[in-house]
DOVEX-46173 format. One line per field, with one value per residue (C-alpha): residue number from 1; residue in three letters; x, y, z negated. Coordinates in nm, 3 decimals. Example, Ala and Ser with C-alpha at 12.3 -4.5 7.8 and 13.67 -1.06 7.14 Angstrom:
<recs>
num c(1|2) $
residuo c(ALA|SER) $
xx c(1.230|1.367) $
yy c(-0.450|-0.106) $
zz c(-0.780|-0.714) $
</recs>
This chain:
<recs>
num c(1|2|3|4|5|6|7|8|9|10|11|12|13|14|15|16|17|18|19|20|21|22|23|24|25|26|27|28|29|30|31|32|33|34|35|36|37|38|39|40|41|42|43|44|45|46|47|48|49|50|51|52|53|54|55|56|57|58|59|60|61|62|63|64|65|66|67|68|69|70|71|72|73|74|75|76|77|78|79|80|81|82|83|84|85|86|87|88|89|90|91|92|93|94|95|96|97|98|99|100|101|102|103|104|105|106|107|108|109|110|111|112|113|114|115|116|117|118|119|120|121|122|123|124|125|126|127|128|129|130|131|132|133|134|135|136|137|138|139|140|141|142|143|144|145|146|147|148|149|150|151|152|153|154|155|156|157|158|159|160|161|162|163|164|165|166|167|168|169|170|171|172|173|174|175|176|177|178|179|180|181|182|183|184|185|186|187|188|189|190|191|192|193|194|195|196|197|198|199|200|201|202|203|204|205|206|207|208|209|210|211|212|213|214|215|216|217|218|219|220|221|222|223|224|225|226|227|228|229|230|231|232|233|234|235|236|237|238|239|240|241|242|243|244|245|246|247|248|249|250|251|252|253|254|255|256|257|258|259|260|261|262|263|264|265|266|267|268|269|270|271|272|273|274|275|276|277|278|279|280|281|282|283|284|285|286|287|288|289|290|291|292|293|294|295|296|297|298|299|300|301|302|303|304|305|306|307|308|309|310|311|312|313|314|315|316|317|318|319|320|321|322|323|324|325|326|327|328|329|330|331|332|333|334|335|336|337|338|339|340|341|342|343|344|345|346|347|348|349|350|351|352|353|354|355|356|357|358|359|360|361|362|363|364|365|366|367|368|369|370|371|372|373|374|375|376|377|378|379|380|381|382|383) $
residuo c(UNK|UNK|UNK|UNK|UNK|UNK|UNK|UNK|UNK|UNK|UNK|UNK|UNK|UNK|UNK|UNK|UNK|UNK|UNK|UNK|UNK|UNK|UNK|UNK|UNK|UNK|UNK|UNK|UNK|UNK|UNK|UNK|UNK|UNK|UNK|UNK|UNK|UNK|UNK|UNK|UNK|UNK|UNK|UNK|UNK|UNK|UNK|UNK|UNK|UNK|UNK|UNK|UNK|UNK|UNK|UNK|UNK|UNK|UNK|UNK|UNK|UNK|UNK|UNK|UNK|UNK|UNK|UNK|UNK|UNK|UNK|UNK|UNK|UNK|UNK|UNK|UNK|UNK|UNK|UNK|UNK|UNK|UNK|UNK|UNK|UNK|UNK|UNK|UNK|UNK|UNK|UNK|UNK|UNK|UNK|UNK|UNK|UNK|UNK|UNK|UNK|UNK|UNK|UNK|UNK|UNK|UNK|UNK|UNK|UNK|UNK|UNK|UNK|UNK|UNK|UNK|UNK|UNK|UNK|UNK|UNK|UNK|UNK|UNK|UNK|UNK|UNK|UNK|UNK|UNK|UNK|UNK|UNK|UNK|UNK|UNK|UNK|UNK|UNK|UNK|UNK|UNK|UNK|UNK|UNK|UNK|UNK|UNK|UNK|UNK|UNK|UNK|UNK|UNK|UNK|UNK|UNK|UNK|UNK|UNK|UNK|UNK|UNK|UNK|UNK|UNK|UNK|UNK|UNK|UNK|UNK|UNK|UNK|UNK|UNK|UNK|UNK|UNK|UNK|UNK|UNK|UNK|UNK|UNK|UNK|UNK|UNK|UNK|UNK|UNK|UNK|UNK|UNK|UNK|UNK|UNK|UNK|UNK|UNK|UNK|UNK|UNK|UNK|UNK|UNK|UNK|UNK|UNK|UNK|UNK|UNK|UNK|UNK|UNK|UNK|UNK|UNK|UNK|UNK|UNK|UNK|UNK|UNK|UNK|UNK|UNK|UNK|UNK|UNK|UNK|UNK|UNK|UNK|UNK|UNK|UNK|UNK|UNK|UNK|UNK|UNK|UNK|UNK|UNK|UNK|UNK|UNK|UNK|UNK|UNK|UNK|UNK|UNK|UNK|UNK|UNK|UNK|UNK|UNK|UNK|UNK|UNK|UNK|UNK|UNK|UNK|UNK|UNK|UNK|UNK|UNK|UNK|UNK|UNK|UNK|UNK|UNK|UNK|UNK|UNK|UNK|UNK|UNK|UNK|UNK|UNK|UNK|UNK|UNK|UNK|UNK|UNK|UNK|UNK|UNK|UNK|UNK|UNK|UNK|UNK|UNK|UNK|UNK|UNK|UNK|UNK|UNK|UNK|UNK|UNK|UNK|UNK|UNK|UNK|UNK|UNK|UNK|UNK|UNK|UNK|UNK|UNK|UNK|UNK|UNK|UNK|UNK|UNK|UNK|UNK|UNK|UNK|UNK|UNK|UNK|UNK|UNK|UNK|UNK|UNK|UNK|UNK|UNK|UNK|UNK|UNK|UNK|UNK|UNK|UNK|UNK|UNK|UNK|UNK|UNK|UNK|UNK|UNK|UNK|UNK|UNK|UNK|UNK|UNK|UNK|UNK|UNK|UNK|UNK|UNK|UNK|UNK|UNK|UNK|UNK|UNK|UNK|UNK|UNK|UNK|UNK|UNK|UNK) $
xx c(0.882|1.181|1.072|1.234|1.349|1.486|1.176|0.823|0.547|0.609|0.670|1.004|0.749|0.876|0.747|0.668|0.528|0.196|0.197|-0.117|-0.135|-0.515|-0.540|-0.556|-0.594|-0.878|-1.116|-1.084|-1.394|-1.294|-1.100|-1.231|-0.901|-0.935|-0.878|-0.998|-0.991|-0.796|-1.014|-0.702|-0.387|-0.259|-0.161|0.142|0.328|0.000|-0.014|0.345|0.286|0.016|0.138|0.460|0.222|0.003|0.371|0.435|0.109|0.170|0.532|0.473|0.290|0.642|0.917|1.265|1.102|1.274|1.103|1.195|0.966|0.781|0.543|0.438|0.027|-0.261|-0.383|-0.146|0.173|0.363|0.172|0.416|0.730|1.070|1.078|0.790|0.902|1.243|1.110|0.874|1.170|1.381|1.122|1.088|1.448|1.443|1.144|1.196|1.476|1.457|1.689|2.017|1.848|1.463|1.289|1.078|0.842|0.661|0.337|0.376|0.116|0.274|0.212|0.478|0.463|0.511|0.790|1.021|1.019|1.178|1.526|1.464|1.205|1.555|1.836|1.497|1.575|1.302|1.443|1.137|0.897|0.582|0.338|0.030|0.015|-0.278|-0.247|-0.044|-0.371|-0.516|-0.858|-0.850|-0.656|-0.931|-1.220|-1.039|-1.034|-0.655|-0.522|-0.205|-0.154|0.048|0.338|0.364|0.331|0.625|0.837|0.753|0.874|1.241|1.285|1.232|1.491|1.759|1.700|1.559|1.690|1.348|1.052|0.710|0.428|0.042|-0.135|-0.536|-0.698|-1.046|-1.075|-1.375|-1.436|-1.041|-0.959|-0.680|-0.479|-0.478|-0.426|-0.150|0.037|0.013|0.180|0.444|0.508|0.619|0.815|0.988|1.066|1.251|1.076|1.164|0.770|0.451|0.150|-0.120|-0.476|-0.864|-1.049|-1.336|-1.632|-1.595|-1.897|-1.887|-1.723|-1.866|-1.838|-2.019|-2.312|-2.291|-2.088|-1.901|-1.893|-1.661|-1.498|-1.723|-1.542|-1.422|-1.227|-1.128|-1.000|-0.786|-0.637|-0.526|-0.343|-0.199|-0.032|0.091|0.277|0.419|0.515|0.679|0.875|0.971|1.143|0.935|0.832|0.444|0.472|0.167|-0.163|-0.136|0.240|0.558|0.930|1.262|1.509|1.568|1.288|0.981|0.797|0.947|0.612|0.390|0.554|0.484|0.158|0.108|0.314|0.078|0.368|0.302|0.264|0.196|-0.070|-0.013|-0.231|-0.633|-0.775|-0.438|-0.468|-0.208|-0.227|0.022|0.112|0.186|0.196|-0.155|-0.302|-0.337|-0.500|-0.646|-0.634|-0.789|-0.742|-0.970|-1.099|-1.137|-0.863|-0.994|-1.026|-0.718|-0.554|-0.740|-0.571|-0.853|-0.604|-0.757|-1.057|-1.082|-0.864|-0.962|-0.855|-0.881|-1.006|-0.952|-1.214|-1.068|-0.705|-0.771|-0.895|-0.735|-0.444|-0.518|-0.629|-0.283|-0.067|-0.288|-0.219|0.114|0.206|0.429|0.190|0.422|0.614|0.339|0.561|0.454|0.076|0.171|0.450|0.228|-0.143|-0.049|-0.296|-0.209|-0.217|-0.398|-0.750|-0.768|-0.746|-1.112|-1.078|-0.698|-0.809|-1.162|-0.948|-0.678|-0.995|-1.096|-0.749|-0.746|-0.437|-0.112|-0.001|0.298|0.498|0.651|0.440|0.085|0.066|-0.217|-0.244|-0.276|-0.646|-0.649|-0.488|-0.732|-1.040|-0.881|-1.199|-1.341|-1.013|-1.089|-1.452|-1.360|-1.171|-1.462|-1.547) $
yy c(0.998|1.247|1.574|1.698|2.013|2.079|2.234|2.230|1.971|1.860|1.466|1.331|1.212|1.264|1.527|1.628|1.899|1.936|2.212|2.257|2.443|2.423|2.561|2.309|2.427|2.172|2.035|1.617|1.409|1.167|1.411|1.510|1.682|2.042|2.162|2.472|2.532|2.870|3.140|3.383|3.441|3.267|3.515|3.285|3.573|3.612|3.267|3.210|3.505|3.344|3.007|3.186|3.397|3.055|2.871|3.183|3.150|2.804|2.789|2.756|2.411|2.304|2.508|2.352|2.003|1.854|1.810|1.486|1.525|1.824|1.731|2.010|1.849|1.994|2.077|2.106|2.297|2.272|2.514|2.747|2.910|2.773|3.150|3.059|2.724|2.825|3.138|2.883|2.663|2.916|3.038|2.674|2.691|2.976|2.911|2.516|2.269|2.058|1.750|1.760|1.451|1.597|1.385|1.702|1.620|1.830|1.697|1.786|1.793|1.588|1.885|1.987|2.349|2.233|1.954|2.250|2.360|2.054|2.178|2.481|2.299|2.080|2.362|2.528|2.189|1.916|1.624|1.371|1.495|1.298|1.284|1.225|0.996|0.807|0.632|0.656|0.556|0.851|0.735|0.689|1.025|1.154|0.984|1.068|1.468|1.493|1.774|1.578|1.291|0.949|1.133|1.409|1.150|0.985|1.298|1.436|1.149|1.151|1.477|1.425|1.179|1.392|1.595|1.365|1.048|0.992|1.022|0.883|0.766|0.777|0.483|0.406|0.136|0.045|0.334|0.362|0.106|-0.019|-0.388|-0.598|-0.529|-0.184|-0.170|-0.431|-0.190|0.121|-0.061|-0.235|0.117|0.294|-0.022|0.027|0.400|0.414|0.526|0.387|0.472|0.375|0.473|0.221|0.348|0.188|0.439|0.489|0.699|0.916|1.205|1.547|1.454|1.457|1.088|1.036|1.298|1.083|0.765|0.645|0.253|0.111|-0.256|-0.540|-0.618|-0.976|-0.791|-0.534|-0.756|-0.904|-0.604|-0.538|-0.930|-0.801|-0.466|-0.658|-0.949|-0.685|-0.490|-0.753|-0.890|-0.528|-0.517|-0.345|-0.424|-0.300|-0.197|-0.002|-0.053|0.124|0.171|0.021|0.098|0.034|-0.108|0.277|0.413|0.452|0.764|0.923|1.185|0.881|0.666|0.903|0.912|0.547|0.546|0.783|1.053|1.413|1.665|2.032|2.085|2.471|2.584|2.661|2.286|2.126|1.866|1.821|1.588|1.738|1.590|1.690|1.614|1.779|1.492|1.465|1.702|1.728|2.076|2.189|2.488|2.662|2.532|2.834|3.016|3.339|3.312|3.186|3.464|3.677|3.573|3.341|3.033|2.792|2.629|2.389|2.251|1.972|1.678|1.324|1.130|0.751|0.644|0.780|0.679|0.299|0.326|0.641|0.453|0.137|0.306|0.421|0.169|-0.147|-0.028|-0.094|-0.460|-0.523|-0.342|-0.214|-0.290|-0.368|-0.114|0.201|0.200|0.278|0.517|0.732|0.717|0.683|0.347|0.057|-0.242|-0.451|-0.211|-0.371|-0.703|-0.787|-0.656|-0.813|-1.128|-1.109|-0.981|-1.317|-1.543|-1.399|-1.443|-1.083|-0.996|-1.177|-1.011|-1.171|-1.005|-0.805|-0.677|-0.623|-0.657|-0.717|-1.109|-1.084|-1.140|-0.845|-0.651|-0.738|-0.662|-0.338|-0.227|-0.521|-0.552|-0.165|-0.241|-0.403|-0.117|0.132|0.212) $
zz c(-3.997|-3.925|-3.791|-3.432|-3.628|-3.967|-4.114|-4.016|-3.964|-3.583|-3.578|-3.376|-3.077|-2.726|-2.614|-2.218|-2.025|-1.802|-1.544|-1.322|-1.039|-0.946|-0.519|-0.252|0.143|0.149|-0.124|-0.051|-0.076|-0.316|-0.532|-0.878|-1.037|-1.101|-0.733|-0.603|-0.221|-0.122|0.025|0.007|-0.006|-0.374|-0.683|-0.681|-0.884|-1.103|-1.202|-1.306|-1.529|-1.637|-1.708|-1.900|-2.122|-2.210|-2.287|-2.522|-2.734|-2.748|-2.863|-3.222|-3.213|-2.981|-3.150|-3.123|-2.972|-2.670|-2.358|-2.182|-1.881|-1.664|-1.405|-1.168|-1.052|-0.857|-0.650|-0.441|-0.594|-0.306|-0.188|-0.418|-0.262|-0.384|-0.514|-0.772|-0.830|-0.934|-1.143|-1.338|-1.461|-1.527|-1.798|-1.923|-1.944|-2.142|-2.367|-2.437|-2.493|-2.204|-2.209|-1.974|-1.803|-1.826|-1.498|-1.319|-1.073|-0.804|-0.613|-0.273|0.033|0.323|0.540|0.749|0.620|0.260|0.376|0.495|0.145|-0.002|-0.017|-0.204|-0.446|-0.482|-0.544|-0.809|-1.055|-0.950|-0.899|-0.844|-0.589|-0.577|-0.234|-0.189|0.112|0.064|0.424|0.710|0.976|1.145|1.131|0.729|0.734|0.823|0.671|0.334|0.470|0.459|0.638|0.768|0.998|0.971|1.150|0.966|0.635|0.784|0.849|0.520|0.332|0.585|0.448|0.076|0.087|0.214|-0.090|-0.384|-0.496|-0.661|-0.395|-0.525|-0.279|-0.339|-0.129|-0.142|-0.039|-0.015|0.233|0.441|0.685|0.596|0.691|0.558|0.777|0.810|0.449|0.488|0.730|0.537|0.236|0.464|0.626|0.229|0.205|0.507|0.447|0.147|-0.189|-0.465|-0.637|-0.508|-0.659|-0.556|-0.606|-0.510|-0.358|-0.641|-0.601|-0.865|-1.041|-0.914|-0.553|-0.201|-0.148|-0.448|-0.346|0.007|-0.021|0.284|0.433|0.128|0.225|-0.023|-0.342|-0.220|0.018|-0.237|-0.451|-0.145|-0.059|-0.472|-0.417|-0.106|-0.291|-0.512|-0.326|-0.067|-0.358|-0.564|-0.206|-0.118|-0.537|-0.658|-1.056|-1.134|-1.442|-1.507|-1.385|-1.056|-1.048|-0.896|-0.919|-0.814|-1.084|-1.276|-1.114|-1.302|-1.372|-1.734|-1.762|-1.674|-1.961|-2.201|-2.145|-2.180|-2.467|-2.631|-2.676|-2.690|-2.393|-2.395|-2.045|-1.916|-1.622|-1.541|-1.632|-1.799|-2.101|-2.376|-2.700|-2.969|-3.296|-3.632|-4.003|-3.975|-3.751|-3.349|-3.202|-2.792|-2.611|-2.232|-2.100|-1.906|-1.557|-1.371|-1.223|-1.253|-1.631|-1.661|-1.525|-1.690|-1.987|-2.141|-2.165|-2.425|-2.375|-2.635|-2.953|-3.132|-3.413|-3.322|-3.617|-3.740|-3.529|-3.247|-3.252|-3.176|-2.844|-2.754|-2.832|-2.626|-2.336|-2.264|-2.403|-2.270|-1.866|-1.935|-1.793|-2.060|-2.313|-2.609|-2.955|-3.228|-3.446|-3.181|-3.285|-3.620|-3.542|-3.316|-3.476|-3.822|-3.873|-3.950|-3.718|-3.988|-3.864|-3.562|-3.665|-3.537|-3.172|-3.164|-3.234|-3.053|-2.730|-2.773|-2.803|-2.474|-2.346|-2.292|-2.524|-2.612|-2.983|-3.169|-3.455|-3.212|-2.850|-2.785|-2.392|-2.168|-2.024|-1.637|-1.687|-1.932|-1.678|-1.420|-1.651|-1.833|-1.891|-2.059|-2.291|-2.405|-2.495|-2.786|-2.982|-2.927|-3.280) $
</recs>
């Protein structure tokens, strides 16, 4: 395969960016992420020199590649000034080829404080803000420990439209003590106001969280499973196409950084806690940085580098490619692991049996059944 530059082992894979920005005003419940809640006032100025330093020791392994996406995650970056924000891209700018149509997206907090920051994120270069929502009910607001109400959700999401043409929403349901209904509404509601992304998520209890130490009043998986239908016939009504497991977009609309992943491209992760995967003639190799924020702006960046093997590749593979609804071309798992197709031949044909998997000379994709029992499809390329 072609290289990205003229010399040098890096493989022409696209290639996107990570940012992490690891404070939050309040810790959630159900949140596992690397999230840290602030105590004091946040080294803001600190960390950017942080995260440049990190993108400098890491240039070498990226040198001359194109970035097609950035995604600014948390946390809660919007915690950052438009000051910050605009100082970080402007050393991405001057450190990496981004594309002239590179999609960069911001998480914001639907707080009002961060919401009168919108325009200057804006006039800094993003131009997809992403927030997180989750519901626009009061009560669930606050059984999910969300520091915002509905209205300020709703107010929030008025004013990222004056400035972004792209405006992504992040819905749960399965929320404590949620009915239909209520669910219904809050889906109706992002409908109604105007993104063109939704983000559709089942509350999980996940390890390491405070609903999983002490787990709330969760609806019964019958009507779990109703509310999932229910997403996805307002959804499809409302336009929009799902397209990944818990995605949905307007026609032109879907997620660039997300894509990538799925498509098991490569992305550089900057920030305390960030993940990249970065490939070369050399193999595939996984990196972390370090979790804690205080080591990481220290200067103690990397946490840990290492190769994915043969045995690995299949289901690291399949794990992002298979949550996409229309799965991908049978040429890409070759292109991006290096393996031929003709290794899996036993779990293809053991996941068609189980009507699982539809595979023809040209797409591997997920049959609606597969897509409902993700899990169960993956099983079967686990070395």
């Amino acid at each position: 395969m072609a290289s990205d530059r003229g010399t040098g082992p890096t493989l022409a894979l696209p290639l996107s960016l990570y940012v992490h920005f690891p404070w939050c005003v309040k810790k959630c419940p159900y949140c596992d992420f690397n999230s840290h809640q602030v105590s004091t006032e946040i080294p803001e100025e600190a960390y950017i020199a942080a995260l440049i330093a990190d993108l400098e020791t890491a240039l070498p392994q990226v040198w001359g590649r194109r970035i097609v996406a950035v995604f600014i995650g948390g946390g809660t970056p919007s915690l950052l000034s438009g000051a910050a924000v605009d100082s970080l891209l402007a050393a991405l700018r001057s450190r990496l080829v981004l594309m002239a149509d590179a999609e960069i997206t911001l998480e914001a907090n639907p707080g009002t404080v961060e919401a009168g920051k919108f325009a200057a994120f804006r006039a800094a270069g993003v131009n997809r803000l992403s927030l997180g929502i989750q519901s626009f009910g009061d009560q669930a607001l606050h059984a999910l420990g969300r520091i915002h109400d509905g209205d300020e959700a709703r107010r929030a999401i008025d004013i990222a439209l004056e400035h972004f043409d792209r405006v992504n929403l992040d819905l749960m349901y399965g929320l404590p003590q949620q009915t239909l209904a209520q669910a219904q509404r809050d889906f109706s509601t992002a409908v109604r106001l105007g993104a063109t992304h939704l983000s559709a998520y089942q509350l999980t209890l996940e390890p390491n969280t405070a609903f999983h130490r002490a787990p709330p009043p969760l609806p019964e998986e019958d009507l779990a499973a109703d509310m999932e239908a229910m997403v996805q016939e307002t959804l499809a009504s409302a336009g929009f196409q799902r397209y990944e497991t818990s995605a949905y977009a307007q026609t032109g609309a879907r997620c660039q950084h997300n894509l990538n992943y799925w498509r098991f491209g490569d992305y550089l992760g900057l920030g305390a806690g960030a993940h990249g995967k970065l490939s070369s003639h050399a193999g595939i190799v996984r990196e972390s940085r370090r979790r804690d924020p205080r080591a990481y702006l220290a200067g103690d960046y990397l946490q840990e580098r290492h190769a994915l093997t043969p045995v690995d590749l299949p289901i690291e593979f399949m794990m992002n490619a298979l949550r996409l609804i229309e799965g991908c071309p049978t040429s890409l798992f070759e292109e991006r692991t290096g393996l031929s197709l003709a290794t899996l031949h036993a779990p293809l044909l053991e996941a068609q049996r189980r009507g699982l998997l539809s595979v023809d000379s040209e797409r591997i994709a997920p049959t609606p059944l597969g897509s409902r029992y993700l899990n169960d499809l993956l099983q079967l390329f686990i070395a």
